[in-house]
C-alpha positions as CSV (number, residue, x, y, z in Angstrom):
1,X,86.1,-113.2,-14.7
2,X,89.8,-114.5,-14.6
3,X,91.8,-117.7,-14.7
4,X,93.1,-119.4,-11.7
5,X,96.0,-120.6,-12.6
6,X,98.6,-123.2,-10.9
7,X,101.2,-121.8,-10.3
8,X,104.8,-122.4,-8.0
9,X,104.2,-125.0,-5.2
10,X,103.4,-123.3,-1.5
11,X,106.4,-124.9,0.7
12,X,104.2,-125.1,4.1
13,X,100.2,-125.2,2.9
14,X,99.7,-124.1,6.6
15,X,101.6,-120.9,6.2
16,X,98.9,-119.4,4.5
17,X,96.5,-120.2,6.9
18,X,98.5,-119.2,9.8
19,X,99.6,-115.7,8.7
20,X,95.6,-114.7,8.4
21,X,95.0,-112.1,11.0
22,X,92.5,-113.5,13.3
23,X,92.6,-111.1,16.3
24,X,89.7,-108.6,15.4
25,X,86.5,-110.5,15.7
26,X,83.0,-109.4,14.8
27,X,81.9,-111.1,18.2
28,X,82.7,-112.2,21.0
29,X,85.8,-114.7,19.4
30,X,86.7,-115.4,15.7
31,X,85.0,-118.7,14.8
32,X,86.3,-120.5,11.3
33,X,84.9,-123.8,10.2
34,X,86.8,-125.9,8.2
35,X,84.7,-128.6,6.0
36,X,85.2,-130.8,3.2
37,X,82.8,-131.2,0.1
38,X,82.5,-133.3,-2.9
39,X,81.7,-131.8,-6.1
40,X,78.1,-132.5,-5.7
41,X,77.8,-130.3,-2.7
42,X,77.9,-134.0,-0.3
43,X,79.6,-133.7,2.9
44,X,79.9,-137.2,3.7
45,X,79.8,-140.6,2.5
46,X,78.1,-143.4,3.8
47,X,77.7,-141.1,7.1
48,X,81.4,-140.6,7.0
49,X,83.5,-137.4,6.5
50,X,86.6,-138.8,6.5
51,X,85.6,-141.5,3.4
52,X,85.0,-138.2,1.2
53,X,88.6,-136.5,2.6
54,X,91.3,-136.7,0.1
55,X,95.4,-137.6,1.1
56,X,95.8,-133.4,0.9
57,X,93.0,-132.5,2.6
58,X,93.6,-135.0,5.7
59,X,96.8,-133.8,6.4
60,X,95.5,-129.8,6.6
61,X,92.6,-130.8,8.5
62,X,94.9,-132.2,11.2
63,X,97.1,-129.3,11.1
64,X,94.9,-126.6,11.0
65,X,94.0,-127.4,14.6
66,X,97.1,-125.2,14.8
67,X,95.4,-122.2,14.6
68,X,92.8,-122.3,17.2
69,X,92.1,-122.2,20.6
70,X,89.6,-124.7,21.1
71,X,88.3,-127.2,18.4
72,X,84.3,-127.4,18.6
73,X,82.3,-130.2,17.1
74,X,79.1,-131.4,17.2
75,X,77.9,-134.9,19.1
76,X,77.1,-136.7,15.9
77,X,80.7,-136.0,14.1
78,X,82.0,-137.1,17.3
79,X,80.2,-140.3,17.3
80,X,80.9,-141.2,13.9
81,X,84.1,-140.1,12.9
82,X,85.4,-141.8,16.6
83,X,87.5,-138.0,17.9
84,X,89.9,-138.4,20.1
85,X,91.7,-135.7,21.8
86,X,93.9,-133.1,19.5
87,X,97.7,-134.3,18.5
88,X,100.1,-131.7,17.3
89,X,103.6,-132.6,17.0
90,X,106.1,-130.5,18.9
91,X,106.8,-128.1,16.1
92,X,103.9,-126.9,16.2
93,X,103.3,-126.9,19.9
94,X,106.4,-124.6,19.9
95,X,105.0,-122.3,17.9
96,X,101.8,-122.1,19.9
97,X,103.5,-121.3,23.0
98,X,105.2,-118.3,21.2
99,X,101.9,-117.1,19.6
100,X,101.1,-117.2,23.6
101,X,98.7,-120.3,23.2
102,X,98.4,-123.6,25.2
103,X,99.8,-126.2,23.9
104,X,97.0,-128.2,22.8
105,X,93.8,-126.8,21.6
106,X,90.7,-128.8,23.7
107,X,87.9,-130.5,22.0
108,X,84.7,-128.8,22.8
109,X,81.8,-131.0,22.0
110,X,78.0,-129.7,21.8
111,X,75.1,-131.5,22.5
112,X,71.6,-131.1,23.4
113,X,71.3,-134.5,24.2
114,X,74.4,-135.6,26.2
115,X,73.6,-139.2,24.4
116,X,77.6,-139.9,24.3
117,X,80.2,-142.5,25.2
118,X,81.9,-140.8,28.4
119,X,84.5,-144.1,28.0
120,X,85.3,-142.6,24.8
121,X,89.1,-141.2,23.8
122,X,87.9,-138.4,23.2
123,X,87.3,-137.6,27.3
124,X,88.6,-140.3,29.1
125,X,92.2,-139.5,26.7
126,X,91.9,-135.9,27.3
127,X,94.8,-134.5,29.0
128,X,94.2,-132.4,32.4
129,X,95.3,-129.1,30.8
130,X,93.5,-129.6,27.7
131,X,90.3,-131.2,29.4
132,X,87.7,-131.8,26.9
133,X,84.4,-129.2,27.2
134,X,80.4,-130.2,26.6
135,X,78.7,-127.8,25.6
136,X,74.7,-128.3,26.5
137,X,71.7,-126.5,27.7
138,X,69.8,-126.7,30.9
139,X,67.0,-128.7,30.1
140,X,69.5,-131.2,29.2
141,X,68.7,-135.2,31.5
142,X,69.8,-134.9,34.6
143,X,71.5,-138.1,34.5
144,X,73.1,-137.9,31.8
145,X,74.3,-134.1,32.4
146,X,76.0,-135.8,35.8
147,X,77.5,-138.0,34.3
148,X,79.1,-134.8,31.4
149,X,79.8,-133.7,34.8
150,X,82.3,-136.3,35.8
151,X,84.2,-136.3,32.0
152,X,84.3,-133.0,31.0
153,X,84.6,-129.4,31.6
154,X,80.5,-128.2,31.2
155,X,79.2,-125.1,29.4
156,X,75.6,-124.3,30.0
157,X,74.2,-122.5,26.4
158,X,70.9,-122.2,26.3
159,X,67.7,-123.5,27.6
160,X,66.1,-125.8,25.2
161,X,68.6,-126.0,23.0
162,X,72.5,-124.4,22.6
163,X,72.6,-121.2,21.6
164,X,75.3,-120.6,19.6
165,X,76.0,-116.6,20.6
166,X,75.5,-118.4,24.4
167,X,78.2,-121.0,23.7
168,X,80.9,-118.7,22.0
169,X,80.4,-116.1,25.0
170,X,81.0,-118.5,27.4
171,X,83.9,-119.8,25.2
172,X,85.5,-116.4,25.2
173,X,84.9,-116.3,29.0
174,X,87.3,-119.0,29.3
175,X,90.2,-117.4,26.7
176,X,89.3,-119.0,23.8
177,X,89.7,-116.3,21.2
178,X,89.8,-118.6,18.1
179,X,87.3,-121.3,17.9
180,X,88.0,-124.0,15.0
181,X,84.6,-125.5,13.8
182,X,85.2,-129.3,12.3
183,X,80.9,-129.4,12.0
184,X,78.7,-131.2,11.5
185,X,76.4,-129.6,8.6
186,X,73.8,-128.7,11.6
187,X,75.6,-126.9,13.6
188,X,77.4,-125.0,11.4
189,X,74.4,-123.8,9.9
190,X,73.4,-122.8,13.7
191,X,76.6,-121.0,13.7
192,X,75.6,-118.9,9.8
193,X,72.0,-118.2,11.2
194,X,73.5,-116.8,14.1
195,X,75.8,-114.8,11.9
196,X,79.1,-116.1,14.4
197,X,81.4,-117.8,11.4
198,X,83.9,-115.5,10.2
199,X,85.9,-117.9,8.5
200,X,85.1,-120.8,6.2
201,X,87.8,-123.0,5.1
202,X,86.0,-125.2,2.5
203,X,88.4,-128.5,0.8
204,X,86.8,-128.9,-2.5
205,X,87.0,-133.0,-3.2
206,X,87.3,-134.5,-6.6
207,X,84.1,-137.2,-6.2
208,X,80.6,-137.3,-6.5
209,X,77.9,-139.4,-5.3
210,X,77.9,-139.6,-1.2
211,X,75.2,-138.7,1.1
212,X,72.2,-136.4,0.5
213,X,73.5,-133.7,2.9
214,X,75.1,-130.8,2.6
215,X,78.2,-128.8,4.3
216,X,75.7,-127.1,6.2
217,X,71.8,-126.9,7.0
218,X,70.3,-123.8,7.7
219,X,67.4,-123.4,10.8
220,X,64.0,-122.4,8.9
221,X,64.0,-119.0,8.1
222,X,67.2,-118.0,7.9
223,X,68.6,-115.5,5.8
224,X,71.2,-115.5,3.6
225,X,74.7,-114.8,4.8
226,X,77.4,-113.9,1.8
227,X,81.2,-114.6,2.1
228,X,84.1,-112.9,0.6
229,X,86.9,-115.3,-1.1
230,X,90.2,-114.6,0.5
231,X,92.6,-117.0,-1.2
232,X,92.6,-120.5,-3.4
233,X,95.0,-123.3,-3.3
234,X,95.1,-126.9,-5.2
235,X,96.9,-129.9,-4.5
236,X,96.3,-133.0,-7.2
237,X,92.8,-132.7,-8.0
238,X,91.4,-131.1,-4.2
239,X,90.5,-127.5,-4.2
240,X,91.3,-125.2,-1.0
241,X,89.0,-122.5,-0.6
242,X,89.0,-119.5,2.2
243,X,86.2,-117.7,2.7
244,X,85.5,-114.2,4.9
245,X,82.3,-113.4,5.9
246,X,80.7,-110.1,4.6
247,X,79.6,-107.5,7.1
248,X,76.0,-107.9,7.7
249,X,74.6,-104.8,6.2
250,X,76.9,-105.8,3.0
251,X,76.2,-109.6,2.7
252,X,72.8,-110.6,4.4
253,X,69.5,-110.8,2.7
């Protein structure tokens, strides 16, 4: 056991994040989910993420869009935390282009259900070269999957349900070789059973007391996946934690 001590102040918190080598994937693309938790394990507050975010933590959530390729969220985050297409300011847009990425990462939005608000920001805001994708399955209403059809860019994962391995193939079929997961709890435990998240980047936030749920709910029956910590950071009283996952044989029970 050792200390973790503070100690000099990081100039750019991204930095760190940005210089992690993400360009040798286990699968098909590198997925890392960034989440927030309180210090009861909650991961929201009165259905809310963004209530349980601190000052720190809100402004690396929005710039660690940076890094990927495509943002992918599930329906109900996008419902209740209102997304709207991604915002990077031009500094960092410059830097994508030299990294050799677009401009703007696109919002990739999964849902079995297809129950969503196509008047929403989130598509009818999206620009033409960053259109926003749904990702569904083919048992998905007809209707409704139409109507997906006429705001977004569709992704066809599954058959009762979207399969994650399905979605991130079909992802990396497209380019997307770094795929940003903002949640929710479900899917990202979808993602761990499926053994696709690489990367967890987990804001540690000084409260307790928000919702019964935690960063992420595993399917019945699945197994335990273990992660390797890759670096710390602290800024006030929120905790930055970055996780790696351990290779199967090494870290699954």
């Amino acid at each position: 056991m050792e200390p973790l001590e503070r100690s000099a102040p990081i100039p750019d918190p991204l930095a760190p994040y940005l210089a992690v080598d993400r360009s040798q994937p286990r699968h098909e693309c590198w997925v890392a989910g960034h989440m927030v938790a309180g210090l009861d394990g909650t991961a929201s507050i009165h259905g809310r993420v963004g209530a349980l975010s601190t000052a720190p933590d809100q402004d690396l959530f929005r710039r660690m869009r940076q890094i990927a390729d495509v943002v992918m969220v599930g329906a109900q985050t996008v419902r209740s935390e209102g997304y709207a297409p991604m915002r990077l300011d031009e500094d960092a847009q410059t830097q994508r282009r030299v990294r050799g990425q677009s401009e703007m990462p696109p919002v990739a939005v999964v849902s079995r259900s297809l129950d969503l608000d196509w008047s929403s920001q989130v598509f009818a805001g999206a620009p033409e070269h960053a259109r926003t994708i749904v990702i569904t399955c083919a048992k998905a209403d007809p209707e409704r999957l139409a109507a997906a059809e006429q705001a977004a860019t569709i992704i066809i994962a599954g058959e009762d349900r979207v399969e994650p391995a399905k979605a991130l193939q079909a992802l990396a079929g497209l380019g997307y070789r770094v795929v940003l997961c903002e949640g929710g709890p479900r899917w990202l435990g979808e993602l761990v059973a499926a053994d696709r998240l690489d990367e967890l980047c987990l804001s540690i936030s000084p409260m307790m007391g928000g919702d019964q749920l935690p960063v992420s709910v595993a399917p019945p029956g699945t197994g335990i996946a273990q992660f390797a910590l890759q670096s710390t950071m602290v800024a006030d009283d929120t905790l930055f934690l970055r996780y790696e996952a351990k290779p199967p044989e090494e870290g699954r029970s």
